[in-house]
C-alpha positions in Angstrom: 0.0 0.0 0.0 2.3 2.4 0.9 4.9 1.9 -2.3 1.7 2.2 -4.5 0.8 5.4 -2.9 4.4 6.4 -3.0 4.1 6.2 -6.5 1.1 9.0 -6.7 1.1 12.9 -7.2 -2.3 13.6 -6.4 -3.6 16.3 -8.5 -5.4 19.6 -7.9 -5.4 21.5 -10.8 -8.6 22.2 -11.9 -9.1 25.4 -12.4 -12.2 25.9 -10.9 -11.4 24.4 -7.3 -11.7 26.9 -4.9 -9.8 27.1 -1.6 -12.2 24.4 0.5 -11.2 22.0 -2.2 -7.5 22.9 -2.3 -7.8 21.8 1.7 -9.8 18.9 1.3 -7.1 17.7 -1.6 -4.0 18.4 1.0 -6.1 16.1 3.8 -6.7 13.5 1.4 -3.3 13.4 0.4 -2.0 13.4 3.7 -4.2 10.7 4.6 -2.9 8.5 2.0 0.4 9.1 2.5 1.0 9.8 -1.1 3.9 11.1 -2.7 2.9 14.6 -3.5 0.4 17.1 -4.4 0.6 18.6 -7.7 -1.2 22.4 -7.1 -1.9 25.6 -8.9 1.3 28.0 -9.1 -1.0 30.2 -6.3 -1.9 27.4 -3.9 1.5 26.2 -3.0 2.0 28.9 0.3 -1.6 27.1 1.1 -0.2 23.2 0.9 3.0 23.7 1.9 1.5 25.3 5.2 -1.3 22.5 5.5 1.5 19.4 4.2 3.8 20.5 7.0 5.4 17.5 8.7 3.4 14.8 6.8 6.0 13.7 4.8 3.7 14.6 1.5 5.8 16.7 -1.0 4.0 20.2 -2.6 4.9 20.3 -6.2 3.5 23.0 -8.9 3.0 23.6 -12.7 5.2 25.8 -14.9 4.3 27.3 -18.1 1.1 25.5 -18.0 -0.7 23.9 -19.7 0.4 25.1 -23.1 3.7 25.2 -22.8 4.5 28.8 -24.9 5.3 31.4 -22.1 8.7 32.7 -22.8 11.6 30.9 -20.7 11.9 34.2 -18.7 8.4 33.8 -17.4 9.0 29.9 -16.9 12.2 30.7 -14.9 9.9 33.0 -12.6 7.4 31.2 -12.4 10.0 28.0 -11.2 11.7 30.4 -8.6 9.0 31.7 -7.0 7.6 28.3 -6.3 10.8 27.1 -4.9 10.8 30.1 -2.5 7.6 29.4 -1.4 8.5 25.6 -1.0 7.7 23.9 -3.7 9.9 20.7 -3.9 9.0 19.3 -7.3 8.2 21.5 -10.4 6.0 20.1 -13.4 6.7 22.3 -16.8 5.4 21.8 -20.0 7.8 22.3 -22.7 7.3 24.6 -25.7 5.1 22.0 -27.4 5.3 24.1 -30.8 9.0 24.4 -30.8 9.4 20.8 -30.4 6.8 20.1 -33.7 8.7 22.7 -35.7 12.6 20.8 -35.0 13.9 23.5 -33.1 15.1 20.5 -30.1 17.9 23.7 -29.5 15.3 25.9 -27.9 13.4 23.3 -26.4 17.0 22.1 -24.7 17.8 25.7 -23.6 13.9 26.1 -22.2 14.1 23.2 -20.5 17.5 23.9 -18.8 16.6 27.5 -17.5 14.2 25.9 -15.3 16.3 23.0 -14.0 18.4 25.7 -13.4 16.3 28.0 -11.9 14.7 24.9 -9.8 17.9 24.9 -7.8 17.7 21.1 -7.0 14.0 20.6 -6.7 12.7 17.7 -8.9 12.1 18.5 -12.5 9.2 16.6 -14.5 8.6 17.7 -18.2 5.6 17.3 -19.7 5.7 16.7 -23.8 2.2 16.7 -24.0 2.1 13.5 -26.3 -1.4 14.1 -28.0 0.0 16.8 -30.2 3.1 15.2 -31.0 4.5 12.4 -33.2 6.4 9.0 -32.0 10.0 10.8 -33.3 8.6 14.4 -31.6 8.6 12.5 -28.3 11.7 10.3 -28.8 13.2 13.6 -29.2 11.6 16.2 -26.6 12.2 13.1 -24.0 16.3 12.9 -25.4 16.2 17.0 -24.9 14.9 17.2 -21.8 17.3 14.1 -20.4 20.4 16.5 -22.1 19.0 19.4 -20.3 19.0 17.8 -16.7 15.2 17.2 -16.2 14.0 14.2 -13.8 11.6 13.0 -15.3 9.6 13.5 -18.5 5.7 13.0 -18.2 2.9 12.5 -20.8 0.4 14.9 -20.4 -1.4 17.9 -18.5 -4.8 16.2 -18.7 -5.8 19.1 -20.6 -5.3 17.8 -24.2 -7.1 15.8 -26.4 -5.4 12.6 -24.6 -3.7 11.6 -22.1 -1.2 8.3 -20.8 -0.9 5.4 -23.3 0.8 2.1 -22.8 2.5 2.7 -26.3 4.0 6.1 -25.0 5.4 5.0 -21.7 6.8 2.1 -23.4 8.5 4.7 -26.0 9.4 7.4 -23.5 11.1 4.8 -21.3 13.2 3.3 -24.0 14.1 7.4 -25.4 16.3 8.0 -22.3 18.3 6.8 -19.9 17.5 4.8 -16.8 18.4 7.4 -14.0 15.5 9.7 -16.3 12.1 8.1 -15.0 9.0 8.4 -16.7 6.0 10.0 -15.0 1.6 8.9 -16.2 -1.3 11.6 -16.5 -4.5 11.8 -18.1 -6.2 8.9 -17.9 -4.3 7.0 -14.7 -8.3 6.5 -13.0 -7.6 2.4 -11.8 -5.7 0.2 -10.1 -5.2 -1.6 -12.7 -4.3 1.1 -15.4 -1.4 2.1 -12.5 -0.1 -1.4 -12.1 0.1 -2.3 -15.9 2.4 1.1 -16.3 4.8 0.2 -13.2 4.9 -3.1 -15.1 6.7 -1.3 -17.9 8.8 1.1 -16.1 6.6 4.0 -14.5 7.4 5.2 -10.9 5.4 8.4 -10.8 1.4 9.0 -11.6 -0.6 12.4 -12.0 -3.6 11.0 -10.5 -7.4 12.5 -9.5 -8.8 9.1 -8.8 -6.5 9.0 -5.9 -8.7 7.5 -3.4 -10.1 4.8 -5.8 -6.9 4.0 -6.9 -5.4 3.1 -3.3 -9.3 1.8 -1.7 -9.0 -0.9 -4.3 -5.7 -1.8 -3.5 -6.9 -2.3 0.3 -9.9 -4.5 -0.4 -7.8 -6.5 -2.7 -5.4 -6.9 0.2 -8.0 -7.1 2.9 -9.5 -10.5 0.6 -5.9 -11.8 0.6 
């Protein structure tokens, strides 16, 4: 139970979830013992206060969900959540410079904010539904070159979301210290397992609590 929910950033980036459900998110998370929260760029003073001492990291979104705010802005955006605690920082990379070849920029975009992150887990999001099998191979090989942690499928905001297919390609694009992160679409047990099978150790999740109450009835009926 507790490496499964290890496994999960629990998500709460709606943007219509007002304060109430920003603290009802935090308590779940806490109460799960799950890895982190992934909030709003203007909630993380909010979690990191209400996360205190449960061992549940805060991470936030940068350049979201699109991808196209200039680096400066990105490099803000990383710094100021770092200030204000963030531990693990989600960017989207310039989606439209990565479809027009230009892996240089995408590189450079990508480093700024590792840089700017000043140790604090990087994940970058390729945003897989807009791009083809050779765009990922090479936004994941960019963003390995530039430092990130991890690379990640999706915001949940495009047309799709996690696909066996992808992981499997995004794992075998970069090394094995890079790991490979799930969203859009992680919303079973089942789904979660099947993608640890082939090499995922971190899922955006919403289904949270389904996710891990299944896992303790299955272990409850032995």
């Amino acid at each position: 139970m507790e490496s499964v929910a290890k496994m999960i950033d629990h998500s709460l980036l709606r943007p219509e979830l007002t304060l109430d459900d920003v603290r009802d998110g935090c308590a779940l998370a806490a109460r799960y013992a799950v890895a982190s929260v992934c909030v709003r760029p203007c909630d993380v003073p909010a979690a990191v206060a209400l996360l205190q001492g449960t061992g549940v990291l805060v991470g936030t979104v940068v350049g979201f969900p699109h991808g196209s705010s200039a680096t400066a802005v990105k490099v803000a955006e990383t710094a100021l959540a770092v200030e204000q605690g963030a531990a693990e920082i989600d960017m989207v990379l310039n989606i439209g410079r990565l479809r027009s070849g230009d892996t240089a920029a995408v590189e450079a975009d990508i480093r700024a904010v590792v840089e700017a992150a000043g140790g604090a887990t990087v994940k970058v999001i390729l945003e897989n539904a807009y791009l083809t099998d050779a765009e990922k191979v090479a936004g994941c090989q960019a963003a390995e070159r530039a430092g990130a942690h991890y690379v990640k499928t999706s915001t949940g905001f495009a047309p799709g979301g996690a696909t066996m297919e992808d992981l499997a390609l995004m794992r075998a694009s970069v090394s094995p210290h890079v790991r490979i992160k799930a969203a859009g679409g992680v919303r079973t047990l089942d789904i979660l397992l099947a993608m640890a099978d082939i090499g995922v150790t971190r899922f955006g999740a919403t289904a949270t609590a389904t996710i891990l109450d299944d896992l303790a009835q299955r272990a409850a009926r032995g």
